[in-house]
Each structure stands twice: as C-alpha cells, then as structure tokens.
C-alpha positions in Angstrom: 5.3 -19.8 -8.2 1.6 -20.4 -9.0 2.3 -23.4 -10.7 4.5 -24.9 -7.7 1.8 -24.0 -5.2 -0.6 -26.1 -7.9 2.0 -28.9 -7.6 2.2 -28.9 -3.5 -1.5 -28.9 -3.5 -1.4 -25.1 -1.3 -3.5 -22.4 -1.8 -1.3 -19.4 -3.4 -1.5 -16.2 -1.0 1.4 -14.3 -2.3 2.8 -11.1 -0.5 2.2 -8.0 -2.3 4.6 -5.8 0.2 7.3 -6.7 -2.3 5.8 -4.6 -5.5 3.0 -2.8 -3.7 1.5 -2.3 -7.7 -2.3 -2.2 -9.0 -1.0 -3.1 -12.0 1.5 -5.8 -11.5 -1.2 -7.7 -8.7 -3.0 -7.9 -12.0 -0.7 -9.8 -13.7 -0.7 -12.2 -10.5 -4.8 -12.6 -10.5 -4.3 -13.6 -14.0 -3.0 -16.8 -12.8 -5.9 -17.6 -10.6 -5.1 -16.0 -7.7 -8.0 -14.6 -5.2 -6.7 -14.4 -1.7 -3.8 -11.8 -1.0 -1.3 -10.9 1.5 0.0 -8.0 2.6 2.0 -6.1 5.6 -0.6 -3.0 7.0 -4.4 -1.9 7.0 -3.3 1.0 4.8 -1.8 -1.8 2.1 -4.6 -3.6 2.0 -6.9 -0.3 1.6 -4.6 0.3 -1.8 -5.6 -3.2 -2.9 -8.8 -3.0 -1.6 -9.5 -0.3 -4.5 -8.8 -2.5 -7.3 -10.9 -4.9 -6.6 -9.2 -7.8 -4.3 -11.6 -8.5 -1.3 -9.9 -11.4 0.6 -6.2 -9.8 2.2 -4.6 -11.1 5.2 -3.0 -8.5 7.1 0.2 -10.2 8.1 1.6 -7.8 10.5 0.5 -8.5 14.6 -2.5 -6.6 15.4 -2.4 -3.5 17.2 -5.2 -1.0 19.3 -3.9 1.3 16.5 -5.0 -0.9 13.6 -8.6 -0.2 14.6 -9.9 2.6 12.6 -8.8 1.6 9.0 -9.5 -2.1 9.6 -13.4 -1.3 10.6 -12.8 0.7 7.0 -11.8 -2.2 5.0 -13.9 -4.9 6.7 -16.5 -3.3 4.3 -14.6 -3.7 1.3 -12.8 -7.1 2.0 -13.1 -10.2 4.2 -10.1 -9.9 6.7 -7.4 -12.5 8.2 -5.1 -10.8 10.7 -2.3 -11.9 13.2 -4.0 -12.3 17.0 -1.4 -13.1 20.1 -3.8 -12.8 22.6 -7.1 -13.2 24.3 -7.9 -9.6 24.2 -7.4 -9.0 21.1 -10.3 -11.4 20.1 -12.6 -9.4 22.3 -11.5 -6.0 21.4 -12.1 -7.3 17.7 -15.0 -9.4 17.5 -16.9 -5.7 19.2 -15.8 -3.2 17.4 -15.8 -5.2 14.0 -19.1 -5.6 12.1 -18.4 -8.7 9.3 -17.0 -12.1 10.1 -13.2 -12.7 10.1 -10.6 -14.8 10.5 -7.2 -15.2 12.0 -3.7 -16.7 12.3 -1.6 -17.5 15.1 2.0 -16.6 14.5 4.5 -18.7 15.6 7.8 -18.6 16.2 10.1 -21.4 15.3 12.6 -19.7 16.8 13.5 -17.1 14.3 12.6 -14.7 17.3 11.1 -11.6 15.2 7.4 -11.6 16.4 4.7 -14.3 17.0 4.2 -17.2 19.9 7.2 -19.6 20.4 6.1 -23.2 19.3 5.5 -25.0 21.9 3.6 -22.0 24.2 0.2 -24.4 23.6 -1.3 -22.6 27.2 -1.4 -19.3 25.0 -2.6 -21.1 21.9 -5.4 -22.1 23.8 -6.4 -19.2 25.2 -6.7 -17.7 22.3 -8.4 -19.9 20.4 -11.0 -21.0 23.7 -11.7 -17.3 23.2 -13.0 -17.2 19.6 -15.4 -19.9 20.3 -16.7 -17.4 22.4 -16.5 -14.4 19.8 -19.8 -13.9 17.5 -17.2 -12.6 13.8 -13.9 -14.0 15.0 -13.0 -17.7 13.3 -9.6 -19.4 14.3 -7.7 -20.0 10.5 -4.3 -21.2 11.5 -1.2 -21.2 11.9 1.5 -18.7 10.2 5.3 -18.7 9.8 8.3 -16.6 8.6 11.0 -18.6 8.3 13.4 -15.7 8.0 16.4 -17.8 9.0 16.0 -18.8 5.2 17.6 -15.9 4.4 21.0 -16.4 6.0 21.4 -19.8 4.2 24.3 -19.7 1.7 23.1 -22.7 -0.4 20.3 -24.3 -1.3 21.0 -27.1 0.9 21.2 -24.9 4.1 17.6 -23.4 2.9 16.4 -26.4 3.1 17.8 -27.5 6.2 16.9 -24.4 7.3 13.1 -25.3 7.6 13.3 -28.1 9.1 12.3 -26.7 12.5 9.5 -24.6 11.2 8.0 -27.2 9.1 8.6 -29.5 12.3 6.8 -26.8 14.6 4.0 -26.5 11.7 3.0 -30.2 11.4 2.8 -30.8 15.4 1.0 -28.0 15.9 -2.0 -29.6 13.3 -1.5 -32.6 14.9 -2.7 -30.9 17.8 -5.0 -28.8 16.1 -6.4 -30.6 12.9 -8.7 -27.9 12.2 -5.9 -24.9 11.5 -4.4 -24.7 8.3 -0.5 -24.2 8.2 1.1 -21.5 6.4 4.4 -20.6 5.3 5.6 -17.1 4.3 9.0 -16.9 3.0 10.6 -17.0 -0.9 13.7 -18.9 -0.2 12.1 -22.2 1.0 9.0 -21.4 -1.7 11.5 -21.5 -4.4 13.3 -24.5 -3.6 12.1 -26.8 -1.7 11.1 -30.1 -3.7 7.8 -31.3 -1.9 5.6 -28.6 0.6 2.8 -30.9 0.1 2.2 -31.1 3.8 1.4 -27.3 3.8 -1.9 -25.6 3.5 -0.7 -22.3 2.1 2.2 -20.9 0.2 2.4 -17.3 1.0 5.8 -16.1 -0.9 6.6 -11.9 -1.8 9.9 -11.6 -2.9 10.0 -13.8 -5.7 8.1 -11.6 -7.7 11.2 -9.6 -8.4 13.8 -11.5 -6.5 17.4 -9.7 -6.3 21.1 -10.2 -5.2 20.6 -12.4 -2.1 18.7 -14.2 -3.8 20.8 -15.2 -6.4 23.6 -15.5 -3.4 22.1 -18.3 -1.4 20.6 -20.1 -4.6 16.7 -19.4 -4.7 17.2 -18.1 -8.2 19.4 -17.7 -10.8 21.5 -14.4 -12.6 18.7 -14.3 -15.0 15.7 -14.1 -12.2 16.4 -10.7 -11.1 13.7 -8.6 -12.3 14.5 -5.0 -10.6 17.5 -3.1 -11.1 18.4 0.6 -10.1 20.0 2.6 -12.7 22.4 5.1 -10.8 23.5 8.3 -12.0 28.1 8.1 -12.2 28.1 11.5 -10.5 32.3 11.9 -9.6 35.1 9.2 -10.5 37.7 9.1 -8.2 39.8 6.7 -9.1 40.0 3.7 -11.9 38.2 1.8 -9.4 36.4 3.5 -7.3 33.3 6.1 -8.3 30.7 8.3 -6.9 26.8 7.8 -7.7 23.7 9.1 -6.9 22.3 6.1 -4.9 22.2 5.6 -1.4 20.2 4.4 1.7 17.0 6.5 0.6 17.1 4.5 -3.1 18.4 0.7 -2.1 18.3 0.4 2.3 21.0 -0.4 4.2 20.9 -4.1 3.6 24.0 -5.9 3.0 25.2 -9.3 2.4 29.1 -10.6 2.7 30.3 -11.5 -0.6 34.1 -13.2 -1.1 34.8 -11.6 2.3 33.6 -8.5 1.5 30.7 -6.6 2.5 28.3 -5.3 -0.7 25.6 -3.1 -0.6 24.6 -3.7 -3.9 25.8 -5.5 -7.2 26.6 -4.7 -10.5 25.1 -6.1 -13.6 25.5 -5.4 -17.6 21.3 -5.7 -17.9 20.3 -6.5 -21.7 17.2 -8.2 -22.9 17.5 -11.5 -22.8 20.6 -12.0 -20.0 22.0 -10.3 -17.0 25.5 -10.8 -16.0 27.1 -9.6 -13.0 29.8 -7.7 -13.1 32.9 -9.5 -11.6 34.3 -7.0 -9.0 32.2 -4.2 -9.2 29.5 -3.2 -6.5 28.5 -0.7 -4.0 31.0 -0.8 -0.8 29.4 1.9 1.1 26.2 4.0 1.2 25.6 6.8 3.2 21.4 9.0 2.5 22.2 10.0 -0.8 25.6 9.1 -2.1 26.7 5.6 -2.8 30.6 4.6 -3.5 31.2 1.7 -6.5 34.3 0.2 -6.0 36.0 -2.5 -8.3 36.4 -3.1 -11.9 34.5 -0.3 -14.3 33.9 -1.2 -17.7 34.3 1.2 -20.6 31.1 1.7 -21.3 30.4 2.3 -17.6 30.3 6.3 -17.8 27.1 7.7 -17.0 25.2 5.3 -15.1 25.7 1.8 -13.4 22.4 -0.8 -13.2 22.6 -2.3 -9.5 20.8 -5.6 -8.7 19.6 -4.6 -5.1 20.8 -6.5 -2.3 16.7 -6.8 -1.0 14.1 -6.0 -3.8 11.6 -5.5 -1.1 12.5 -2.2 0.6 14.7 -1.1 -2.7 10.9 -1.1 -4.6 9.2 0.6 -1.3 11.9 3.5 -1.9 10.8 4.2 -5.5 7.9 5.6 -6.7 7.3 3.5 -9.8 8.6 0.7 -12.2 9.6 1.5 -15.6 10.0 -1.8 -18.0 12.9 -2.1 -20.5 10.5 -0.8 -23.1 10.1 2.0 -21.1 6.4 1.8 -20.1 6.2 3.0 -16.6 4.0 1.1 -14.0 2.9 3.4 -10.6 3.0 1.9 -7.6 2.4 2.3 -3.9 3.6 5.0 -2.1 4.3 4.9 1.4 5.2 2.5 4.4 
C-alpha cells in the first residue's frame, strides 16, 4: 500500500484503528511512514508513547475531546475533524501548539461530515481560522464507505466516482486544501489516485472476508483468522463454538443468498482456502453456530476469516503469528 501511495504521488497516512499495535505500527514506519491516523484522543495517546508525533484524529471533534487532546498536543502535532465555526474558537483557546484540520465531507454516504456542496458552511469555517492564532485549514477528508457494499471491483470503482467528483471541485474551489481519501476498497484497486493528496487506508493491513467478497484482495490476503474452540456438534453439519458477538461483531455479509457471519478457511503457511459451505450462520454474545460441510480433521477447533478485521482485532487482546510469537495490542474502544 506504501508503494501504491509512492506510485499516485500521495502521502501515506494509514489508519491504525484496524491493528491498534506498537509493534505492528513499527513494521509500517519501516516503510517510511511519519504521519498516522487514527479514530480517538485516547488512540492517539497509545501511539503517542512509541514515538509517532504527527496523528490525525479522524473522528468529529467533540467538547468532550478536550482534556486528552490538550494532553497530546504536547507529545504530537494534531489534525482533527472541525464542522463548525465554534469549534475553531473553542480550539484555537484552550490549545497551546499549532494545529491543523480537515473538513469532512459527505459525498453522500451520509455517516458524519458536511454534504459537498454546503460551500456557506465551508466558509465559515475556514473565514474563522484565518482569524484563529494555532488553528491552520489542511483539507478536505472522505470515507467512501459506500465502497464497502460494492460486489466487484468494477462497482468499487464506480463507486468513487462521486467522492472523487465532490473532492476535485471542492480544490477547485479551494486550491490551497489538500484532498484526502480514507477507505481500503478504492485504495486497493483503483488504477490511478494521482489526483489525490493523501491515501489514508486501515483495513488493508489485515484485510478479511469482505474483502476478498467484493475483490480488494485475494484468498491469500487475509492476514487475521480466529481460531474457535468446537464446543458441541449437533449434527453432521451443523456445530457449536465458542465464538460470538464479543470475539468477531455482528457484521455480516450475504453470500450465495445466505447470510454469513464469518467464513471458514483450512489456514496453512503458504495458502488459505476457504472452505466451500462452511461458515458461521448465527452468533449470539458468546456462542456461535457453524453450519455446512465439516471436514474430518475439523474436531477441535475451526479458523474463521472474520467478516470485518477491524472490530474482530478491537475484540481481542493480542495477535499471535503462526510461529506462535504473540504481539500485544491496544486495549479498549
């Protein structure tokens, strides 16, 4: 992903939400990378502490943000997400250090940030930081999380048409903001982001089951798996194990016209292969029901390729490797 950011000509900001890991943001600063995103003051405290010192907090701001951000402006120089005049105020007297910020915008994915073409509220905000002593307009931010529904690579693509679209007038109108985009999908496949400032990708680190689904990756890409206990079999097809909500989420894609919570895979060292018919139809907090085909050798345990790496990895406490060398993470929202 480094390398494709190299060939766009973007500045590489990944995510870290997605492994929330000391160790494993190493292995990402070992390709060159400085600048850092992440989703909450508290996140960026954790990364704060080994050493990375320019995060963007890529979560809307909040009055409730305060404290720990006026913490970790003394450790780090800061980008958040402002959506109003205020908010520059608020910030630019209670924070000591210079900062910058992003606009979010919404393309029309409709989760958070200002719709597109709201240019009376992108000019308030921004008339307001030429007013502000620490506060520095950045740019512009999206989430193209519509990516996500694609089933092909061709839909992903088309799928960004409208943000990219939104983007590129918005730095027409605004040559001075840099243009960001935030999601793995389009990061993976798209052949030529050139036009883009900033790559800012997270679940490609790991990927996982949708993934592979809607074509950002391939079987072999998957790098986290959940190894689940077999607790009860039931049936020839149908099992018991010790994996539910509180070890993968609730997330769920539709798969041959059926609704999977999880996938399973034979995992070896070089290849993983999916195992035709077999995955999680139903979770409840603890307990999670495999249905399908079960292989002989499927007795005690059953590897699952998680249906969203993110949130599966936020449920866990730390990563062990196939050579069983365990790497802590994160704990906590």
């Amino acid at each position: 992903m480094s390398d494709r950011a190299d060939q766009f000509g973007c500045d590489f900001r990944p995510h870290f939400k997605t492994h929330q890991s000391h160790e494993i943001g190493r292995w990402i600063r070992s390709a060159g990378v400085n600048g850092i995103t992440v989703s909450s003051v508290s996140m960026g405290h954790y990364f704060s502490e080994d050493g990375w010192d320019d995060i963007t907090i890529a979560f809307p701001f909040y009055r409730g943000m305060l404290p720990e951000l006026i913490e970790l402006e003394k450790q780090a120089s800061l980008r958040l997400f402002l959506h109003q005049p205020g908010q520059v105020a608020l910030l630019d007297k209670e924070l000591s250090n210079p900062f910058k910020f992003y606009i979010e915008i919404d393309a029309g994915y409709g989760r958070s940030g200002i719709k597109h073409d709201d240019y009376n509220s992108i000019d308030e905000i921004i008339r307001a930081s030429e007013a502000a002593k620490h506060c520095q307009f950045h740019g512009f931010y999206i989430h193209d999380g519509g990516t996500y529904s694609a089933r092909n690579r061709e839909e992903i693509r088309h799928s960004i048409e409208a943000s990219l679209d939104a983007l590129l007038k918005l730095k027409e109108a605004y040559p001075q903001a840099k243009i960001s985009l935030g999601d793995t999908p389009s990061a993976s496949i798209s052949d030529d982001l050139s036009q883009l400032d900033e790559l800012t990708p997270g679940n490609f680190v790991f990927y996982d089951w949708m993934q592979v689904q809607i074509g950002s990756c391939t079987y072999d890409d998957p790098a986290l798996f959940a190894i689940l206990p077999i607790a009860q079999q039931i049936s020839p097809d149908k099992a018991i194990v010790h994996g539910g909500a509180v070890h993968l989420s609730k997330d769920t894609i539709i798969q041959n016209n059926v609704r999977t919570f999880g996938q399973a895979v034979m995992f070896g060292d070089k290849q993983t292969n999916p195992i035709e018919g077999s995955f999680l139809s139903a979770l409840s907090q603890e307990h999670g029901t495999l249905s399908g085909f079960m292989p002989r050798q499927m007795k005690d345990y059953v590897v699952i390729c998680p249906i969203h790496s993110c949130l599966t990895a936020n449920l866990f406490t730390y990563f062990v490797t196939p050579s069983g060398k365990r790497i802590e993470k994160r704990i906590g929202s």
